[in-house]
N, C-alpha and C positions, 0 to 999 in steps of 0.2 A: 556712318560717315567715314570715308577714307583717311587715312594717317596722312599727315604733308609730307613730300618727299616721294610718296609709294602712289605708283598709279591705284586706278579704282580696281583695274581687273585682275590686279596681283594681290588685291583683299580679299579675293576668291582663294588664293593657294595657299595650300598647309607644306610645310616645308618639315620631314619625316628623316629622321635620323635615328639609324638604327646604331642602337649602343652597348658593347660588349666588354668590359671592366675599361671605359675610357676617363675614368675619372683625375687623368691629367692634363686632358684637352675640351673638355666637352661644356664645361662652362666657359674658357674662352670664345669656345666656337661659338655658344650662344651669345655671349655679349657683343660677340663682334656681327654677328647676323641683325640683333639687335642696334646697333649701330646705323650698319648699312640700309637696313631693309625694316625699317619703323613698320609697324602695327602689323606686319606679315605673322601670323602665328606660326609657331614650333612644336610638334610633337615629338620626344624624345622617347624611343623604343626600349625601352631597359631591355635588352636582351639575356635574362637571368643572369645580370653581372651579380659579382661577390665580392666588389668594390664599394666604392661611395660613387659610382656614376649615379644613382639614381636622385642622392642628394646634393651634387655637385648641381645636374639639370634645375630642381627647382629652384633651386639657392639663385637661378639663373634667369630666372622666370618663365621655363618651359610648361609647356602639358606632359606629364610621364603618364607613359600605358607601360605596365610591369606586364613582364612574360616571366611566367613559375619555373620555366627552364628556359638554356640554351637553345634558340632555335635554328639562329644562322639569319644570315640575311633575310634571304628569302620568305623565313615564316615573320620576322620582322616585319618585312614589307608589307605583305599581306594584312600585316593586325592594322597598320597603320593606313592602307588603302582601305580598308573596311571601315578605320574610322572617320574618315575621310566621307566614306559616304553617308553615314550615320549624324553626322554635323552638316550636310550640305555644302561639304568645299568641292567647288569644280576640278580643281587642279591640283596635284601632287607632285612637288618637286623631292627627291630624293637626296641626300645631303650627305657627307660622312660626316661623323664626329669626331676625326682625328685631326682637323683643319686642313685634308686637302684639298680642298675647295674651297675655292674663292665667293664667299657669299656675292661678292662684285658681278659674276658673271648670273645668277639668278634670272635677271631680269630681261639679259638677252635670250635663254632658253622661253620662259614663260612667252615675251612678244611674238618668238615662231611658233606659240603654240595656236596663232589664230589660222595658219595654214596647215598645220601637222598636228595628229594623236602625240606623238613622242616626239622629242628632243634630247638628244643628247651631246653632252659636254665633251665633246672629241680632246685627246689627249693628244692625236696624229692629223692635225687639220692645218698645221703652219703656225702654230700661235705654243711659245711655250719651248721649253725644252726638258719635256720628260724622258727619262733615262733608263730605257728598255733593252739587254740585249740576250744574244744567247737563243737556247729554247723558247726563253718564255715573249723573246720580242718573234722567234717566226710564228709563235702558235696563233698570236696577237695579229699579226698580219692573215695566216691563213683562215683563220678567222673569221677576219674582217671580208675577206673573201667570197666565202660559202654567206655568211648574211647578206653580206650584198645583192649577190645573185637572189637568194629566196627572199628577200625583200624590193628586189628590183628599184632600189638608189644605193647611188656611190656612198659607202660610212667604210671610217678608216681606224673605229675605235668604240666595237661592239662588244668588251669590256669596261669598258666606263660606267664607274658606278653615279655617275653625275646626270640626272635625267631630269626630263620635266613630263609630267604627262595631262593629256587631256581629258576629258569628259567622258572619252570613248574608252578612253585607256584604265581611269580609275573605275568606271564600272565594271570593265571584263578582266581588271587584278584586284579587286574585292573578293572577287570568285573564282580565280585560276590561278595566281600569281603561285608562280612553282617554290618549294621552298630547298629544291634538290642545290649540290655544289652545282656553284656556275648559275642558277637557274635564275636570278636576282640580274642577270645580263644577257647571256646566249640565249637560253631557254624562254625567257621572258620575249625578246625582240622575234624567237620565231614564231610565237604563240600570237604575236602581236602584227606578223606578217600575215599568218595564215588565218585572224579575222580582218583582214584589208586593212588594217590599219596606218595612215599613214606614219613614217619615219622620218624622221631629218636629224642633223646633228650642227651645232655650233662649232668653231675652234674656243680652246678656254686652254689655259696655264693651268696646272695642278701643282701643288706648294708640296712639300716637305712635311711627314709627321710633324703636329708637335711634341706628342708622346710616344713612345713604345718603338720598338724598332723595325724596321723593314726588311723581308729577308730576298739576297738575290744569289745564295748558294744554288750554285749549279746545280746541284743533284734536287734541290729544291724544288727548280726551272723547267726540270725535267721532267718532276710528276704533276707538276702543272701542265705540261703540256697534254702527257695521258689521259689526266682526269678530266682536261679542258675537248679532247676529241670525246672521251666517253659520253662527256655531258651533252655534247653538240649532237650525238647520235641518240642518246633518248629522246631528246629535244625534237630532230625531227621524227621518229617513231609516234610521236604525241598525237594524237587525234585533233582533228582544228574545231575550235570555241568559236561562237558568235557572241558579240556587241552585244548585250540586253536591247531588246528592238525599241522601248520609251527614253532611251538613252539618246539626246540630243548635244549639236557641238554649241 
């Protein structure tokens, strides 16, 4: 039976947050998703934090999957799209646990998931005023460029760790989702072009940490930009994957 408030096909999506010592946001994040988005389950990634994230999540009423090390996004993701298909959830929305993400905007991702494999929560879509510049806003743009092109539609913010995916999506990152830097974004969306899958992306506001700090030191911006080209070029060197063929939208 559906929760009131939450349509019926967003009881289908597991909402996946991958968490790495965020134990001073990650139970508000949950309470407040919980708030918003009644009876949508939460799986909370412990990414071998050495915090109390793992007991701030249940305290919170998540599901934790403990990972024995650090893995980074990426291998995060992966545990979490695997469990996903191991419990029968069609849909996977990816969250952070630092609060910036508006649990608000969830449901407009999920709704274009009935035209599109992916959605993503564009940072650079008119909505918001996220504060990018330097290095790390051309890399972001040029970026958004080269995906474009190899995904043939307009996106303007193919680092957004703010996604929804579908049916088609969480079966072929159960089993490929990269765990390289970048790969939780760049990597993912071109592995995700090159099995046809479709793209779209939403406008959405991204919030402020509410823990820990944000770095935008130049020199910082700059080996983000390097490591963000290097990623983009394994990325496409990557042999293209197929959609598991029993996999239906």
């Amino acid at each position: 039976m559906a929760s009131p408030g939450v349509p019926a096909h967003a009881q289908q999506t597991l909402l996946v947050l991958p968490a790495f010592n965020e134990e001073g946001s990650v139970g508000e994040v949950l309470r407040e998703i919980a708030e918003v988005l009644p009876g949508i389950r939460c799986l909370v990634v412990n990414d071998g934090s050495t915090d109390a994230t793992r007991q701030r999540a249940l305290d919170a009423g998540a599901t934790v999957l403990d990972l024995p090390f650090n893995l980074g996004v990426g291998g995060a993701m992966r545990a979490g799209f695997k469990f996903a298909v191991a419990h029968g959830y069609r849909n996977v929305v990816q969250i952070d646990a630092d609060g910036q993400h508006d649990p608000r905007n969830v449901l407009s991702l999920i709704d274009k998931l009935d035209s599109n494999d992916i959605v993503i929560g564009a940072r650079f879509a008119g909505t918001g005023d996220y504060d990018a510049r330097g290095p790390r806003l051309w890399a972001m743009v040029v970026l958004a460029r080269i995906i474009s092109r190899i995904s043939r539609v307009p996106l303007t913010d193919v680092t957004s760790g703010f996604k929804a995916n579908g049916p088609r999506a969480v079966a072929l990152f159960a089993e490929h989702f990269p765990a390289e830097y970048l790969g939780d974004t760049l990597e993912a969306l071109v592995i995700a072009a090159g099995a046809k899958l479709r793209i779209s992306q939403v406008p959405v506001s991204m919030r402020p940490r509410q823990a820990g700090n944000p770095s935008h030191h130049p020199f910082k911006a700059a080996v983000y930009l390097g490591r963000a080209c290097i990623a983009l070029l394994f990325a496409l060197m990557r042999p293209h994957v197929k959609v598991p063929p029993e996999v239906t939208t």
